[in-house]
C-alpha positions in Angstrom: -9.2 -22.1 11.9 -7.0 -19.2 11.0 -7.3 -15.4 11.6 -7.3 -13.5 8.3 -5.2 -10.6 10.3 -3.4 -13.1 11.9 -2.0 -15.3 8.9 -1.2 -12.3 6.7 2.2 -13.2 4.6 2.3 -9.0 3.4 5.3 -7.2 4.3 3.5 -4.2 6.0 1.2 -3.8 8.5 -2.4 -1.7 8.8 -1.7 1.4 10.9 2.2 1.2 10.2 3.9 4.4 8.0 6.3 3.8 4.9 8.0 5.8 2.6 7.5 4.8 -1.0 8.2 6.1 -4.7 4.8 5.7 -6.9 5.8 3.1 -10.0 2.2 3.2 -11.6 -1.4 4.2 -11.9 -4.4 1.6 -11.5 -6.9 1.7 -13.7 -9.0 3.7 -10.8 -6.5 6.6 -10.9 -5.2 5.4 -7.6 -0.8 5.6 -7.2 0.9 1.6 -7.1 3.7 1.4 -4.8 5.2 -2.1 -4.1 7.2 -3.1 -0.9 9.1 -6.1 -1.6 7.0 -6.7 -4.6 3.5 -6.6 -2.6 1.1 -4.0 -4.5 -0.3 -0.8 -1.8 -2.9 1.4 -3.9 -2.3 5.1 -2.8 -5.3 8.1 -4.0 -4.1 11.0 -5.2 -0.4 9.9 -6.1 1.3 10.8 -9.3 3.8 8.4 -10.6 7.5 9.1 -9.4 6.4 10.7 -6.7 8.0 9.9 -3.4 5.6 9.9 -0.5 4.7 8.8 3.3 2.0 6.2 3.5 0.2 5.0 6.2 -1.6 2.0 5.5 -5.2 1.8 6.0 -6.4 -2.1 5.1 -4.1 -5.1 3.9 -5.3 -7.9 2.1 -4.2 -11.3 0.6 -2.6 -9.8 -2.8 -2.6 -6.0 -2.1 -2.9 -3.0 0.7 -4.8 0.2 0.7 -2.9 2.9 1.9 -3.2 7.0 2.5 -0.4 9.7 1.9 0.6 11.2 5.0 1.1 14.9 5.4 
């Protein structure tokens, strides 16, 4: 029986901080970043804008993430 936090294949880590650049907007309104291809949804980022991220929950496919101050 496997772990769902355990068997994660994303390349970040809930509670971990990265610095990203925004490529898109979801449909939501939320930023898209990508770290090694694997989508993070940040609210409140404008495309092309270069933040810190500390992400909040990570999934299969994609990670939720906040900007840092």
């Amino acid at each position: 029986m496997f772990n769902n936090n355990q068997e994660s294949t994303a390349p970040v880590a809930a509670g971990e901080t990265y610095e990203v650049t925004i490529q898109d907007i979801a449909k939501e309104g939320d930023g898209i970043a990508r770290i090694e291809g694997f989508v993070i949804f940040v609210p409140q980022a404008e495309v092309g804008e270069t933040v810190n991220i500390k992400i909040t929950k990570v999934l299969r496919k994609f990670a939720f993430a906040e900007k840092e101050e």
